[in-house]
LUMLO-660176 format. One record per residue (C-alpha): chain; x, z, y. Coordinates in nm, 2 decimals, decimal comma. Layout:
# LUMLO-660176
<rec ch="A" xx="X" zz="Z" yy="Y"/>
...
//
This chain:
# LUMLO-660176
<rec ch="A" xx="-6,31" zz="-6,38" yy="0,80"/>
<rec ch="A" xx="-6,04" zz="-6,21" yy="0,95"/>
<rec ch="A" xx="-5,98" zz="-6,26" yy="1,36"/>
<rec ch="A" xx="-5,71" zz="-6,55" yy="1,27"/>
<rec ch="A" xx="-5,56" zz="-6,51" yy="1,63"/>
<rec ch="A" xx="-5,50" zz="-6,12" yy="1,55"/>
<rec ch="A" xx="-5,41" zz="-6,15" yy="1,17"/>
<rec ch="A" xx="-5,11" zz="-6,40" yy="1,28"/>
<rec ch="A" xx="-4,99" zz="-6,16" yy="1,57"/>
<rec ch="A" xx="-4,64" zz="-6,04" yy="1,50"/>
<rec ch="A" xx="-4,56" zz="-5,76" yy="1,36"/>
<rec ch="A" xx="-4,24" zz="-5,74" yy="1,44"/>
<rec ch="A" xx="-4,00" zz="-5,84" yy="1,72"/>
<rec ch="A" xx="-3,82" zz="-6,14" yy="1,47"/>
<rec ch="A" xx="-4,20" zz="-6,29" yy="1,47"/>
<rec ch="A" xx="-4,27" zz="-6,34" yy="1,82"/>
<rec ch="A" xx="-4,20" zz="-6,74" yy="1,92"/>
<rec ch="A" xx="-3,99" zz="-6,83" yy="2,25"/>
<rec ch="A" xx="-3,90" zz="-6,53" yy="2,45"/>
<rec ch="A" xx="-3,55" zz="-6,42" yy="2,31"/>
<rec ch="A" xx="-3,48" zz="-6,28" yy="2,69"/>
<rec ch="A" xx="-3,77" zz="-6,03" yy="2,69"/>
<rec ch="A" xx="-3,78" zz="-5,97" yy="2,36"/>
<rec ch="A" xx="-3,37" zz="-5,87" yy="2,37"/>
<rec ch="A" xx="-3,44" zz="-5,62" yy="2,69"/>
<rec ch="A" xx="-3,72" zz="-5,53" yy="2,46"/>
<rec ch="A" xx="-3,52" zz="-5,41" yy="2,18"/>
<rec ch="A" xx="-3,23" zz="-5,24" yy="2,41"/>
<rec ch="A" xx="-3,53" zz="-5,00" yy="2,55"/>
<rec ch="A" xx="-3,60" zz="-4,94" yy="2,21"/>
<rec ch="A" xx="-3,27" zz="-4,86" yy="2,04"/>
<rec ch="A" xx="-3,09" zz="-4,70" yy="2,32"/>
<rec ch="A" xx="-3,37" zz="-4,50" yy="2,45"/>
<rec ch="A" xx="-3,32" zz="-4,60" yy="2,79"/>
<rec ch="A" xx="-3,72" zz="-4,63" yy="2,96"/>
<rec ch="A" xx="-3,79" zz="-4,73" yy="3,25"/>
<rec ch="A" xx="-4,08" zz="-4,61" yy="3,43"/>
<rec ch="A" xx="-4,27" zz="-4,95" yy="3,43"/>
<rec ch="A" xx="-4,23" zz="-5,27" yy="3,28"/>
<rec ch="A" xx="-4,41" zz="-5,62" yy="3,40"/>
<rec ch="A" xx="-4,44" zz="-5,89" yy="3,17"/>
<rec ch="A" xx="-4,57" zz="-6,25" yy="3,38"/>
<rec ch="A" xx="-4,68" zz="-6,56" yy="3,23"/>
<rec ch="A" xx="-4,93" zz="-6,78" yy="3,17"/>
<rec ch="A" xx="-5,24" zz="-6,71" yy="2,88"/>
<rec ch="A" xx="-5,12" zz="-6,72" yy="2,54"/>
<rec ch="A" xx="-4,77" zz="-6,69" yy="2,58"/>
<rec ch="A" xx="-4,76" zz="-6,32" yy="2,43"/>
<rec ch="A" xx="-4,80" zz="-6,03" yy="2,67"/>
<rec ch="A" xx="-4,99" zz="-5,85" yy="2,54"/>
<rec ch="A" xx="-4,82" zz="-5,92" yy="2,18"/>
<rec ch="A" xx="-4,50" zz="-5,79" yy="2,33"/>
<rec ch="A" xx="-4,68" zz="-5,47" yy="2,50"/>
<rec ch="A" xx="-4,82" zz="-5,39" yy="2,16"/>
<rec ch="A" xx="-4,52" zz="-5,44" yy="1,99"/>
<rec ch="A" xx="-4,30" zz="-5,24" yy="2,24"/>
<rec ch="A" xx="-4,60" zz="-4,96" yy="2,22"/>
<rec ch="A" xx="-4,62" zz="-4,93" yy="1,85"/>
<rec ch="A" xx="-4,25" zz="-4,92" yy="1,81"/>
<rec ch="A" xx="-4,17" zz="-4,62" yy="2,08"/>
<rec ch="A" xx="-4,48" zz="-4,42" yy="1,86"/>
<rec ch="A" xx="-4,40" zz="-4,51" yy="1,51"/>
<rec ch="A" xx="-4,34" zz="-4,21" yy="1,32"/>
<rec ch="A" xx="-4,05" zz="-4,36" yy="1,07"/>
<rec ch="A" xx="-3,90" zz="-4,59" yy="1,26"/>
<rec ch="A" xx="-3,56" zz="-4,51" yy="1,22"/>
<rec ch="A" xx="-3,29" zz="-4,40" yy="1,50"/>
<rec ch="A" xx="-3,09" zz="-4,73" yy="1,56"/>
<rec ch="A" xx="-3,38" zz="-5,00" yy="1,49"/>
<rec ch="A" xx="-3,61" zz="-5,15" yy="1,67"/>
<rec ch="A" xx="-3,91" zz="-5,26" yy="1,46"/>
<rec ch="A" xx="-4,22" zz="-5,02" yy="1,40"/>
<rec ch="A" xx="-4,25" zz="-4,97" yy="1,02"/>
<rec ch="A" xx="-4,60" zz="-5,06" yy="0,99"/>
<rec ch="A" xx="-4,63" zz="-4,82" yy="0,72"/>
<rec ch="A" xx="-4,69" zz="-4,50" yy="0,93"/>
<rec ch="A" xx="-5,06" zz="-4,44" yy="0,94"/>
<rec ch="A" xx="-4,99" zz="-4,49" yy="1,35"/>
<rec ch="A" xx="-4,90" zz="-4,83" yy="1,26"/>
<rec ch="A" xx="-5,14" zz="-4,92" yy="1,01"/>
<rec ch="A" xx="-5,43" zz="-4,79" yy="1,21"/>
<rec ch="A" xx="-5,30" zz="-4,79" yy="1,53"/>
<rec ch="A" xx="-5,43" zz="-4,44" yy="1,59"/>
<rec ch="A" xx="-5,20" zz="-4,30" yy="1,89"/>
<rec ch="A" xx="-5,38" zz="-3,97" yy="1,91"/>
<rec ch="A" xx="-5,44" zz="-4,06" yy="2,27"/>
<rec ch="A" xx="-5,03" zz="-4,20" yy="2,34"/>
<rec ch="A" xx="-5,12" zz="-4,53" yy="2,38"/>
<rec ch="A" xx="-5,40" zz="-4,69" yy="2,66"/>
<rec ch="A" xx="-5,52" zz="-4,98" yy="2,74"/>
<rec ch="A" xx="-5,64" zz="-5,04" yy="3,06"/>
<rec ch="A" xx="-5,89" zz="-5,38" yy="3,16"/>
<rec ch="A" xx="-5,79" zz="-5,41" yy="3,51"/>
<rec ch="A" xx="-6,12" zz="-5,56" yy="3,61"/>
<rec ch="A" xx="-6,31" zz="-5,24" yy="3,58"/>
<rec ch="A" xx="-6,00" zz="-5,01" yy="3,73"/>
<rec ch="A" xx="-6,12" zz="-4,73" yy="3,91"/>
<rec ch="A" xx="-5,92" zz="-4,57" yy="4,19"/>
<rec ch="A" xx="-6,05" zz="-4,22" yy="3,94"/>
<rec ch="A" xx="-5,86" zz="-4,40" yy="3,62"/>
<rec ch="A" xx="-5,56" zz="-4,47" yy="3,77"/>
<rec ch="A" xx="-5,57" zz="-4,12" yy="3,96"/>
<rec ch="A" xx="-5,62" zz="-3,96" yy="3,57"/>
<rec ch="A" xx="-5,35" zz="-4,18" yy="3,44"/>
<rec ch="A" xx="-5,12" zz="-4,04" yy="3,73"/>
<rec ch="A" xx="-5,08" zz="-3,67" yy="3,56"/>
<rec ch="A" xx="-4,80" zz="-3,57" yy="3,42"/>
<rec ch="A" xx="-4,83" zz="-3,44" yy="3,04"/>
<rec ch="A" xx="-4,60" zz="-3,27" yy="2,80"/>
<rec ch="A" xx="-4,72" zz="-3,54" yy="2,56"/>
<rec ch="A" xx="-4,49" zz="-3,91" yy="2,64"/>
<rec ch="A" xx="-4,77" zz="-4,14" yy="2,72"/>
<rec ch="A" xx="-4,78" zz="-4,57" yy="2,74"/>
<rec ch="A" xx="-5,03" zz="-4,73" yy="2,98"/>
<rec ch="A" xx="-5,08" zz="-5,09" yy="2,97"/>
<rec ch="A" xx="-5,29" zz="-5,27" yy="3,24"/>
<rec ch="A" xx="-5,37" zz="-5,59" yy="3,18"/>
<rec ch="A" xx="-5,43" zz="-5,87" yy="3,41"/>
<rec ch="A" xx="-5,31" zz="-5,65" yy="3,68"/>
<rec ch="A" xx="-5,45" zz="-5,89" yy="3,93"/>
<rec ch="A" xx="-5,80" zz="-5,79" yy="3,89"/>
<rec ch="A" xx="-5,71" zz="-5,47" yy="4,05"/>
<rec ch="A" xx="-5,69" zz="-5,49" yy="4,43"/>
<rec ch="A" xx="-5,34" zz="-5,41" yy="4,63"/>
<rec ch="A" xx="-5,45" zz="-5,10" yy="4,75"/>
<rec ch="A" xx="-5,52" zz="-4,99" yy="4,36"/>
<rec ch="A" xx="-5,17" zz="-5,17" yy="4,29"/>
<rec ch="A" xx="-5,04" zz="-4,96" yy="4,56"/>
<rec ch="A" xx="-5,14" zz="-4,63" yy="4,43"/>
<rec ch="A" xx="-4,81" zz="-4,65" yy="4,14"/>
<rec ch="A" xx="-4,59" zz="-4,72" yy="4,40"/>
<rec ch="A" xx="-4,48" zz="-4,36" yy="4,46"/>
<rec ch="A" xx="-4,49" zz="-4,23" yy="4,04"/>
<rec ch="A" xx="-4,23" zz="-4,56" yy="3,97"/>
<rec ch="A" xx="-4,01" zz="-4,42" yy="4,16"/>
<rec ch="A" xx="-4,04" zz="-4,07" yy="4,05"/>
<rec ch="A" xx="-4,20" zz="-3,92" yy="4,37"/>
<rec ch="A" xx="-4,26" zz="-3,66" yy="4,33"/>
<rec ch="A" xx="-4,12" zz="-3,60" yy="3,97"/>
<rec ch="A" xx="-4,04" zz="-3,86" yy="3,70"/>
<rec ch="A" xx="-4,44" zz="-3,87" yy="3,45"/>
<rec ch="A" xx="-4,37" zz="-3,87" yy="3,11"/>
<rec ch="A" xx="-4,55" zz="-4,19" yy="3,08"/>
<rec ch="A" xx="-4,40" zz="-4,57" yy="3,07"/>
<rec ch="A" xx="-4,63" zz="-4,79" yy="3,24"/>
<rec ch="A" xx="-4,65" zz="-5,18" yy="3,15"/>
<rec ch="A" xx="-4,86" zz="-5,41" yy="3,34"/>
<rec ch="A" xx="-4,94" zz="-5,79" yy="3,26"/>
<rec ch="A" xx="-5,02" zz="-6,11" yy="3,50"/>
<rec ch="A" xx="-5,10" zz="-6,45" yy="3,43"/>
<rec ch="A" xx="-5,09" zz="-6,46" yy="3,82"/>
<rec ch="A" xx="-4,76" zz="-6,32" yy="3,95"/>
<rec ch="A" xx="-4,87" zz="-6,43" yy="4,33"/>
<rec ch="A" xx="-5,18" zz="-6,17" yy="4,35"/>
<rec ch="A" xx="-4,94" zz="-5,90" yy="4,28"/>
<rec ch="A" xx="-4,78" zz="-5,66" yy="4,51"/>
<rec ch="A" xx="-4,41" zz="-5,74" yy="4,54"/>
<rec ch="A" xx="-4,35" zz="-5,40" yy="4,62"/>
<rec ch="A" xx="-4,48" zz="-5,35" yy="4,27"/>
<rec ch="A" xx="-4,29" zz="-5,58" yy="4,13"/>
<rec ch="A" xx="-3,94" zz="-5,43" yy="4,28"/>
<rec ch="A" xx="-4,01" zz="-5,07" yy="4,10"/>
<rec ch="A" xx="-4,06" zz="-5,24" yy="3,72"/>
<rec ch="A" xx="-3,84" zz="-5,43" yy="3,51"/>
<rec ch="A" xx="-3,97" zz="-5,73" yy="3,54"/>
<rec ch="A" xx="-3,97" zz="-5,97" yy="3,22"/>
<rec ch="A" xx="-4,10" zz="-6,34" yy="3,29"/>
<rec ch="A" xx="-4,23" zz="-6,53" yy="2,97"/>
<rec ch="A" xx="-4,19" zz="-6,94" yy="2,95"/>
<rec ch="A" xx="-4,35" zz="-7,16" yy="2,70"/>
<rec ch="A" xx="-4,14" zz="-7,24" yy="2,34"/>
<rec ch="A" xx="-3,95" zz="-7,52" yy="2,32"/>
<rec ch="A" xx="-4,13" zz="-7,76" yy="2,06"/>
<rec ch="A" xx="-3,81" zz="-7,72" yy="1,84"/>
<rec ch="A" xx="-3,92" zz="-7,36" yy="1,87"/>
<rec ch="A" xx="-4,28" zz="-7,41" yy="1,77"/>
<rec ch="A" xx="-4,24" zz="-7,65" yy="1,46"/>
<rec ch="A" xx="-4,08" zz="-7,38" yy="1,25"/>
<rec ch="A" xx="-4,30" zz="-7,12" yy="1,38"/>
<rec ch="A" xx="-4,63" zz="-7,34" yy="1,28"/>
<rec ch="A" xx="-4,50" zz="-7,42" yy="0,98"/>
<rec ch="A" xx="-4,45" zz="-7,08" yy="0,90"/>
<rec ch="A" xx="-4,82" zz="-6,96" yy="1,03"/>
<rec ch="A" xx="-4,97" zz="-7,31" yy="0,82"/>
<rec ch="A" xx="-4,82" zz="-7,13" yy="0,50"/>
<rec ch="A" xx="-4,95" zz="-6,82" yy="0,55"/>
<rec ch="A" xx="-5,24" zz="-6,95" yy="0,63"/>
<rec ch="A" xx="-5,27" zz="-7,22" yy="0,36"/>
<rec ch="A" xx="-5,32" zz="-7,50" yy="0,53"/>
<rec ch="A" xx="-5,19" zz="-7,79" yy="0,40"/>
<rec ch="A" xx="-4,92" zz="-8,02" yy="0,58"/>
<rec ch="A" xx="-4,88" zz="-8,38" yy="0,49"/>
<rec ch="A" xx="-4,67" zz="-8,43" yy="0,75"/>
<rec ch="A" xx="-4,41" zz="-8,23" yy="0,96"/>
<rec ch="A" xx="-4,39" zz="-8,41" yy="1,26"/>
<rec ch="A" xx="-4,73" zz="-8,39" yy="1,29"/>
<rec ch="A" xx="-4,63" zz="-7,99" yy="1,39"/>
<rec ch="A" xx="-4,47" zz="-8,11" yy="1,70"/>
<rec ch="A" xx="-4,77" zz="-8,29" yy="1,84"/>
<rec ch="A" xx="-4,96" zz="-7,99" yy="1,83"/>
<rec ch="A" xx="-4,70" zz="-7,81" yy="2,01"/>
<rec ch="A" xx="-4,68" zz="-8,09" yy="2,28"/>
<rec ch="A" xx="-5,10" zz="-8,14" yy="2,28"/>
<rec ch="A" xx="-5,09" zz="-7,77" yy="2,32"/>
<rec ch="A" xx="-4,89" zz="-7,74" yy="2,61"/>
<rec ch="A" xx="-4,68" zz="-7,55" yy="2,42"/>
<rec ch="A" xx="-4,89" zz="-7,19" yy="2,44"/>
<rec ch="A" xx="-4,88" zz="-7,00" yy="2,13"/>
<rec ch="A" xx="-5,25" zz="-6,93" yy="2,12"/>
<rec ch="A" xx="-5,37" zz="-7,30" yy="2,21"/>
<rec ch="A" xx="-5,14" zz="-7,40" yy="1,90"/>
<rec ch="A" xx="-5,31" zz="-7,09" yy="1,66"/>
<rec ch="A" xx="-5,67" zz="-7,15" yy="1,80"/>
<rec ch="A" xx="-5,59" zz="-7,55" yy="1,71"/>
<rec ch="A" xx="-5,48" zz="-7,45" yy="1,29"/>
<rec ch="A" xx="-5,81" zz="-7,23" yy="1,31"/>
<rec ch="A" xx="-6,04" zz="-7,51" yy="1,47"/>
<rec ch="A" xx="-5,90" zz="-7,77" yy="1,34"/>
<rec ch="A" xx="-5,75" zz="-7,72" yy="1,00"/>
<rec ch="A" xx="-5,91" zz="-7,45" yy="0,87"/>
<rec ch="A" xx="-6,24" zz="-7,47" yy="0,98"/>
<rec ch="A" xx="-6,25" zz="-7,84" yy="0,98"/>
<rec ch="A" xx="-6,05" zz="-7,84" yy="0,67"/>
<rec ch="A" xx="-5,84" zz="-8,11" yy="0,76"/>
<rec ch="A" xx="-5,46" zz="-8,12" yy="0,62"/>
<rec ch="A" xx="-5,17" zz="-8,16" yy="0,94"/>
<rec ch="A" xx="-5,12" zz="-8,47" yy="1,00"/>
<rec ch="A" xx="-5,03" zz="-8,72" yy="1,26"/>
<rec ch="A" xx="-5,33" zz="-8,92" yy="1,24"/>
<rec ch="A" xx="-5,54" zz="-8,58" yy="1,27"/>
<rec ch="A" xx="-5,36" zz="-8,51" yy="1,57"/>
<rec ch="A" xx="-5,42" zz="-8,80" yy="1,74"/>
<rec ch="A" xx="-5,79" zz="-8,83" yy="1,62"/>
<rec ch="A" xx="-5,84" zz="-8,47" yy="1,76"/>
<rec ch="A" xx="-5,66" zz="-8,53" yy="2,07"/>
<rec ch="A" xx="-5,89" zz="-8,81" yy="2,15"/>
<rec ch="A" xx="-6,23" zz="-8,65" yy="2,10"/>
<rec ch="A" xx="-6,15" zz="-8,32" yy="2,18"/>
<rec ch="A" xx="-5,82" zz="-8,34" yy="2,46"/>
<rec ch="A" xx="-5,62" zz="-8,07" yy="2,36"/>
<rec ch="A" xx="-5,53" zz="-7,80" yy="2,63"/>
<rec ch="A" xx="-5,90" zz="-7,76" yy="2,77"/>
<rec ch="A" xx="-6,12" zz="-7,52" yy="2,85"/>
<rec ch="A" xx="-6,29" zz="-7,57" yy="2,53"/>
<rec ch="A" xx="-6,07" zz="-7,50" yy="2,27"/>
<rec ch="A" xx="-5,86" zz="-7,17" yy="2,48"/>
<rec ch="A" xx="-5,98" zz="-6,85" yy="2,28"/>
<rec ch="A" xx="-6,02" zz="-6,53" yy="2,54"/>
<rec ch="A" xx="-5,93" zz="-6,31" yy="2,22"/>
<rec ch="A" xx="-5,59" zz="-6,20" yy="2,35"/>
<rec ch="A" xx="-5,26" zz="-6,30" yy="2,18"/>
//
């Protein structure tokens, strides 16, 4: 069985739920060809982070995108394989190295993307080292960096004033419902009742990946159809929105 949490990841920009301000900035960048030198997206797990750093990396490389759009094609063999040749990197921020972040500080010919993820996990003296490149000191690198936090208050603020900074929110339920219903489709999971789609959402604490690990626990591993008395069953044996049922596979 396929990763359902990856499978259901959006491919495009019209896929991902809830975060029409990021993901509006996100296709100016795109179409105008106006990038900064680093982007911070904050937020809680699950809301889509590192979705929407994928997304923005896949459609700066594709190789047929074409000039005016902002989707990837997912056709290219950089977006069906999401072979780079070395563009794109992804950096776990609890095993940063002050030598890592030194190599990733080089300017190439070649544009590069960095994302670090969880940029908490690195000290404020690592944090501090990308202080002088974002501001082009001494020269503007041909490289976009994009950092992540699901805690904004461990991060240096000095940081944080270099980087278009994009904060993410949870959906709206009215957001969610269509969204799940979409993803139950896909997934062929039967619904026997609609409303049933809001009560995940709102068990769920409305994150996107606490509602997709819930269809995959619940529904198609249980093999239970959505309904409101599932929900409520479930809620009661398992309450929704602990440590149990969050998936560290990102979103």
């Amino acid at each position: 069985m396929d990763n359902f949490l990856v499978k259901y990841r959006p491919k495009v920009f019209e896929d991902v739920v809830g975060q029409e301000d990021a993901v509006m900035k996100l296709k100016n960048i795109i179409v105008k060809g106006n990038i900064p030198a680093g982007i911070f997206l904050s937020g809680d797990h699950g809301l889509g982070k590192t979705t929407l750093a994928k997304l923005l990396a896949r459609s700066l490389l594709c190789e047929q995108r074409p000039p005016g759009t902002f989707n990837p094609c997912n056709q290219c063999p950089r977006c069906e394989t999401s072979y780079y040749s070395g563009q794109f990197i992804e950096r776990d921020c609890s095993k940063l190295t002050v030598e890592l972040i030194n190599s990733d500080l080089v300017s190439y010919m070649m544009f590069k993307i960095i994302y670090y993820d969880e940029l908490q996990r690195a000290k404020i003296p690592a944090q501090e080292m990308f202080l002088k490149p974002l501001e082009g000191d001494p020269y503007r690198l041909n490289t976009l960096f994009i950092f992540s936090t699901a805690e904004l208050e461990k991060v240096d603020k000095a940081l944080l004033e270099r980087v278009l900074h994009l904060k993410l929110l949870p959906p709206t339920v009215d957001q969610l419902i269509p969204w799940l219903e979409k993803i139950s489709k896909l997934a062929s999971i039967h619904i026997e009742d609609k409303s049933a789609l809001g009560s995940i959402a709102e068990e769920c604490n409305r994150i996107p990946r606490l509602c997709l690990n819930f269809l995959l626990e619940h529904c198609i591993l249980g093999e239970q159809p959505i309904s409101k008395q599932m929900v409520e069953k479930t809620t009661r044996v398992d309450g929704i929105g602990g440590e149990r049922i969050t998936p560290h596979t990102k979103f």
